[in-house]
N, C-alpha and C positions, 0 to 999 in steps of 0.2 A: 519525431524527436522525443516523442514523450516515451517510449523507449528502453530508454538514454536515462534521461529524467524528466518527470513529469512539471517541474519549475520548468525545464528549458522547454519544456514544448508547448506549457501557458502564454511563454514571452515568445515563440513560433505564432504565434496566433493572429500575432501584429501586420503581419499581412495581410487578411482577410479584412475586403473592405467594408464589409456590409457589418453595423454594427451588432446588428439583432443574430447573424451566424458564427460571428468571431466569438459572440458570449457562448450561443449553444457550445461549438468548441472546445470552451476553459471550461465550460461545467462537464463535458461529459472526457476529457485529457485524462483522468484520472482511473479510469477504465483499461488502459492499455498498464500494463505492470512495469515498472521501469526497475533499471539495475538494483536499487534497493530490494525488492523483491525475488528477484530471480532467483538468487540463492535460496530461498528459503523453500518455495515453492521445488525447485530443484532437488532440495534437501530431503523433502517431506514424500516427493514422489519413490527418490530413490530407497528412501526409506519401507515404506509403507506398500508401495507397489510394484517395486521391480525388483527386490530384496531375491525373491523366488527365480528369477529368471540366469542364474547363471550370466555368461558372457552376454546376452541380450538385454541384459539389467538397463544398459545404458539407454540403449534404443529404446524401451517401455518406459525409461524416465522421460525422455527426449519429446514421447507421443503424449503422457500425460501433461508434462507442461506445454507441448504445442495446443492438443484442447484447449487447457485453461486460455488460454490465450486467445483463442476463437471464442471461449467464452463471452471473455475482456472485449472483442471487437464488434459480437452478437450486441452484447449491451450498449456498448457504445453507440449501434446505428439504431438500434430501440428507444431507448432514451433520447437522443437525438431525434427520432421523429414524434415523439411523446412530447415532450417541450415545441417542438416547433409548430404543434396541431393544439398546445394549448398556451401555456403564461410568455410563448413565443413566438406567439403567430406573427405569417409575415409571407411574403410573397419569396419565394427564391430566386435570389441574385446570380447574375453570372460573372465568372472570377474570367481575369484576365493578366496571364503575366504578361508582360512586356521585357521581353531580351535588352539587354541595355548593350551600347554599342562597345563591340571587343577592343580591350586594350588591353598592355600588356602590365600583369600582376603586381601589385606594389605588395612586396611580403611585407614591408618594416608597419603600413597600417594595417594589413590584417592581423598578424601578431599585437599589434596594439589596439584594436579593436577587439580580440577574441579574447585576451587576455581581462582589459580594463573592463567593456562595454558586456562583458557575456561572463566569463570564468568567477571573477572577482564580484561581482554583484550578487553571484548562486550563493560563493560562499562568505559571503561575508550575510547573507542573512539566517544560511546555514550554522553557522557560530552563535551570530545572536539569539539563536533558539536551542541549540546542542548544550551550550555552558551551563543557563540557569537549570535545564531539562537534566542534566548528568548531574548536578547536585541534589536534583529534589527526588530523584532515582535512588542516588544513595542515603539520603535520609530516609526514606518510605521503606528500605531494606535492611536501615542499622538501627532505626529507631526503635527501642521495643517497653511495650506497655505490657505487664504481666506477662512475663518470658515468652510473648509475641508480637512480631513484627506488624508496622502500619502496614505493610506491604502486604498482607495475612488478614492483617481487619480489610483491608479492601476487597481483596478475592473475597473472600467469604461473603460479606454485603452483596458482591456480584455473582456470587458461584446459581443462585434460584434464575435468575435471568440466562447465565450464561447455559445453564442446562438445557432448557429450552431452546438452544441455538445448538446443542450438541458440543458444544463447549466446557471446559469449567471457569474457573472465577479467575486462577492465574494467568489462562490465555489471552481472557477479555484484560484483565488488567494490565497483560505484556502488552497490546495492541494499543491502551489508552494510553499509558507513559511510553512506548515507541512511538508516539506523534512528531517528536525532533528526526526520525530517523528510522525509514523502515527494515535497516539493517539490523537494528538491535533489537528487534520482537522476541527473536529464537534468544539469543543469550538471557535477556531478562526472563522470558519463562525456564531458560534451565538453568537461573541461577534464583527462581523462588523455589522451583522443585529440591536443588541441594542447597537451601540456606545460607550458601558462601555470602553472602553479603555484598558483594562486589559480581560485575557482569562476569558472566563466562562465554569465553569461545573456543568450542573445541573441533576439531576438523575430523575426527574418524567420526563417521555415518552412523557404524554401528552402535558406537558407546553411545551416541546422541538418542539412537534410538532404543538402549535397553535404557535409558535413562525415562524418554516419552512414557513409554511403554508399563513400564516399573509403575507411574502416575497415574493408570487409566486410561490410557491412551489405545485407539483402535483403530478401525478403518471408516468408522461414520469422523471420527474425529480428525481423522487427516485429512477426510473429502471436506469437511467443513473450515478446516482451518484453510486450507487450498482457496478456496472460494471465498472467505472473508478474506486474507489476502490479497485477493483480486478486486474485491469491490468494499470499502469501505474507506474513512476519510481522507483525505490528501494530508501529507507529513506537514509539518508546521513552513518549510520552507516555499514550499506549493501556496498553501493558503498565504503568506505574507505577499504571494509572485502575484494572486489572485488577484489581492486588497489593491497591491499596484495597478495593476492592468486594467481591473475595473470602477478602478477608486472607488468601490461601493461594499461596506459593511454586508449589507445586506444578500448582494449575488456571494460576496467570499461564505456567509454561514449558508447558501443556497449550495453551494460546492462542497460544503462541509456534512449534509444530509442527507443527498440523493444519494450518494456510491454508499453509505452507513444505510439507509433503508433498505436498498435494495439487499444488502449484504445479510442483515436483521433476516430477512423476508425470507432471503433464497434459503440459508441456514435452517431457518425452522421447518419452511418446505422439506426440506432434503431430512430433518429428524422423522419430521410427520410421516413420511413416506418411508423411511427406514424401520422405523416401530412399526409399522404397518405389516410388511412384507419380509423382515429379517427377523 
């Protein structure tokens, strides 16, 4: 489910009976990339690696983000066995569905069940995080002190760190204010790169990518954006599904630092060894 989206497959998790695996679970869900992401990922491959390949463009996009994804599932059963050998030890339980006896569909409660119980709960806390998030977006971008943008003092304060991850300062900062939404990473970094002030979404590949490009932008930088888009914090929607599920502060900021670590970690690895050998 997670997919899908990574909320819906927190609240999937409610079947596992064993307390101590259901959490391993919600902490490592966030590993698999859900619809928010695929685009971008998609985006970045076809951009950056299969640009060269003529009519097999598709297919080299297709294999690059199939990887990532094997990445996403390597980490997932890593980490999963890393938590459960240490702050989650525990004995392995055995799951048991039980078939429930066949009868015949009631559509009118499943549409009101999928609707009320599942649809309407994603986004209704999807909203309560998108509205104040898209205003303070647009302040951080119209605001300007000394004919520059807060959104500009931020990058910059982050650009020393973000190098070291093969990064610059608008990427990391597109990543921090797309926490309501990991749709809007790519727009708010090309709309700090052309100054519009407001988000940009544009569909040809190319312009997207003579615009990257234009920035700085190269092949360590797509491999690393690739990859902290796969492991790095859950959307604001995710960690509120988190707080629910676990009623616990503490495992939701626990969900909010492993996939950010590891992303930190893999990042730098992958400069380290690019400087090295490129």
């Amino acid at each position: 489910m997670g997919f899908g989206c990574n909320a819906a497959g927190v609240v999937g998790c409610r079947i596992i009976d064993s307390p101590r695996e259901k959490l391993i679970a919600i902490l490592t869900n966030v590993f698999v990339p859900c619809n928010g992401r695929f685009p971008f990922l998609i985006t970045i491959a076809t951009i950056f690696f299969a640009s060269n390949f003529g009519e097999a463009s598709s297919l080299i996009s297709t294999l690059i983000v199939l990887f990532v994804i094997l990445i996403g599932i390597f980490m997932t059963l890593l980490i999963s066995k890393i938590l459960s050998k240490t702050i989650l030890k525990g004995f392995p339980s055995t799951f048991i569905l039980e078939l429930p006896p066949y009868r015949k569909p009631q559509f009118g409660k499943i549409l009101i069940r999928s609707i009320f119980d599942r649809t309407l709960f994603v986004l209704g806390r999807a909203i309560s995080i998108a509205a104040p998030a898209g205003i303070i977006i647009w302040l951080f971008s119209n605001i300007n002190i000394y004919d520059m943008s807060l959104l500009t003092y931020i990058a910059n304060f982050l650009n020393p760190f973000a190098k070291l991850m093969g990064l610059d300062g608008y990427i990391l900062t597109a990543f921090i204010l797309g926490i309501p939404a990991n749709e809007i990473v790519l727009p708010i970094i090309l709309m700090s790169y052309m100054a519009t002030g407001t988000l940009v979404n544009l569909e040809d590949a190319s312009h997207i990518g003579t615009i990257l490009m234009q920035n700085g932008w190269n092949m360590l930088t797509a491999i690393n954006v690739m990859l902290f888009t796969l492991m790095h914090f859950p959307c604001g929607t995710t960690l509120l599904t988190i707080k629910k599920e676990t009623g616990s502060l503490k495992w939701t900021i626990v969900s909010f630092l492993i996939p950010t670590v590891c992303g930190i970690l893999t990042c730098m690895l992958t400069t380290f060894i690019w400087n090295i050998f490129v």
